[in-house]
N, C-alpha and C positions, 0 to 999 in steps of 0.2 A: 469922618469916615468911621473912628470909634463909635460914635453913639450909635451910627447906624446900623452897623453890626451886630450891638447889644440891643439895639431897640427890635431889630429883625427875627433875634436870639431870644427874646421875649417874647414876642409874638407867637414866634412855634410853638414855644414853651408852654404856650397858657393855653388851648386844645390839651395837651396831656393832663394838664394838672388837673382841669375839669375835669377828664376822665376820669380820674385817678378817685377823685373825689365822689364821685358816683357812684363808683362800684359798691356793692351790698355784698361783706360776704358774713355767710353764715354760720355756722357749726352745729353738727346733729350729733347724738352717742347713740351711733347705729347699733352698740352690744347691749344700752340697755332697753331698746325697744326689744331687739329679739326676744331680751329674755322675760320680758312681760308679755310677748303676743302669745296667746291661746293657743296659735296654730306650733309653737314653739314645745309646750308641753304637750299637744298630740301625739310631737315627733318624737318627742322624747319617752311617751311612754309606749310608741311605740317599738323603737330602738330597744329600750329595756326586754319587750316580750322575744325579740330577736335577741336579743343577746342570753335573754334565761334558756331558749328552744337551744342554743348551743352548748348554753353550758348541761340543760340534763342531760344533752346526747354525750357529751362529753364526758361527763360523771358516769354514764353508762358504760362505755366504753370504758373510760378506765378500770371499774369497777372488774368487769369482764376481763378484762385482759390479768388486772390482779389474781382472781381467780384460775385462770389457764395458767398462771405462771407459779404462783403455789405448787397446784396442782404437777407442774412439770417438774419442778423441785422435789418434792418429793417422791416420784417416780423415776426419776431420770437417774438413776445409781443402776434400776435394774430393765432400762429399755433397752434394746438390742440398739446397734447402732445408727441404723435408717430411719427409724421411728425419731431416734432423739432427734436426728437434723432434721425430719421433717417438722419435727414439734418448735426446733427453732426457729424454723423458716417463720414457720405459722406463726410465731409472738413477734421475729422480727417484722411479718408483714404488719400484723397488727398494731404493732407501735406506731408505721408507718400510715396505716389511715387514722392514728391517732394525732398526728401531728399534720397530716393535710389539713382533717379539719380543723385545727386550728387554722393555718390560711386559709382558708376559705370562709372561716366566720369572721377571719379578720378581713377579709375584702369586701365579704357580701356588707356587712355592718357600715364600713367606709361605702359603698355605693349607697345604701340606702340610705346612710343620712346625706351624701348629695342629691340623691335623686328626692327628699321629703323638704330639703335647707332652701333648694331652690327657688323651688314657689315664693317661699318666705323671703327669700333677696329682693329677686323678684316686686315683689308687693311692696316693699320698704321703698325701692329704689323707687319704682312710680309715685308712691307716696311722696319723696323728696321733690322729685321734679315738678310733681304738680304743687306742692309748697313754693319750688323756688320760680315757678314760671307766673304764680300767683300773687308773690310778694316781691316779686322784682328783682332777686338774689342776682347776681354773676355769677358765686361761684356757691357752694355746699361743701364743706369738708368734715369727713368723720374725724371726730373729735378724739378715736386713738389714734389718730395719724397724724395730727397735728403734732409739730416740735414747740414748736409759740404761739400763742394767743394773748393777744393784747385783751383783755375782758372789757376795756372798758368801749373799746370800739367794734368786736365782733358779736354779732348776735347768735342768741341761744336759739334757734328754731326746734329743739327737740318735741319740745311742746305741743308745736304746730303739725310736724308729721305724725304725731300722738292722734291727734285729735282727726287729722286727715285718713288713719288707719281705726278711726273708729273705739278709739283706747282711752 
C-alpha cells in the first residue's frame, strides 16, 4: 500500500517537474535600452528646451520683481501710506506668481515627460513580447527588479530586444 502511494506520489510529480523544466525565463535591462534609443534623447532634449522656456521666464520675473523691490525700498520712507500697502500688495502678488510658476513648470515638465516616456514603454514592451513569443520565453523579467539570478541558467535577452528595436 506504501509503494503505491509513493509510486502514485511520483507519477503526479513528474508532469510538474517537466514543467518546471521547460520554462525559459529571460532577463532584459529595460534602463539600459532607454537610454541608448534615439527616441530617448529626443525626449530629453526636448524636456531641456521646456525646462530652459521656464527658467528665462523665471529669471525674468525675478529680475523684475528685484527691481520693483529696490525701487520700493528706497522710496518707501517717503510714500504716503496707501501707496506703500499698495506697492506691497503689488511685490506680495508678484512673488506669488513667482512661485506658481514654479508648480506649474514643475507639473507641466512631469506630464510632458510622461506624455514623450510613453511611447518609449510602449515600444520596448512590444519589443519584449515579440522577443519572448518568438523565442519561447514564459516569463521576461527587468533585470532592476530581479532580487536573484542564477546566471548560469537565466538568459540574457537584452540583445535580442536591441536588435528587435532596431538598435
Amino acid at each position: 500500500m506504501k509503494k503505491i502511494l509513493l509510486s502514485l506520489v511520483a507519477l503526479m510529480a513528474m508532469p510538474l517537474m517537466s514543467l518546471a523544466q521547460e520554462q525559459k525565463i529571460a532577463v532584459v535591462d529595460v534602463n539600459s535600452i532607454i537610454m541608448q534609443m534615439p527616441e530617448t534623447k529626443a525626449m530629453q532634449t526636448t524636456l531641456d528646451n521646456l525646462l530652459k522656456k521656464y527658467e528665462d521666464t523665471h529669471v525674468a520675473m525675478q529680475e523684475e520683481f528685484q527691481k520693483k523691490y529696490e525701487a520700493y525700498e528706497a522710496e518707501r520712507e517717503g510714500l504716503l501710506e496707501t501707496i506703500r500697502t499698495r506697492r506691497e500688495q503689488e511685490l506680495q502678488d508678484q512673488a506669488k506668481r513667482i512661485q506658481d510658476l514654479q508648480q506649474v513648470a514643475q507639473q507641466d515638465y512631469q506630464k510632458k515627460q510622461v506624455e514623450l516616456l510613453t511611447p518609449i514603454q510602449k515600444k520596448i514592451q512590444d519589443a519584449i513580447a515579440a522577443v519572448g513569443n518568438e523565442n519561447g520565453y514564459t516569463y521576461i523579467v527587468d533585470a532592476a527588479t530581479v532580487l536573484f539570478m542564477n546566471n548560469s541558467t537565466a538568459i540574457d535577452a537584452t540583445t535580442k530586444v536591441k536588435a528587435k528595436l532596431g538598435m
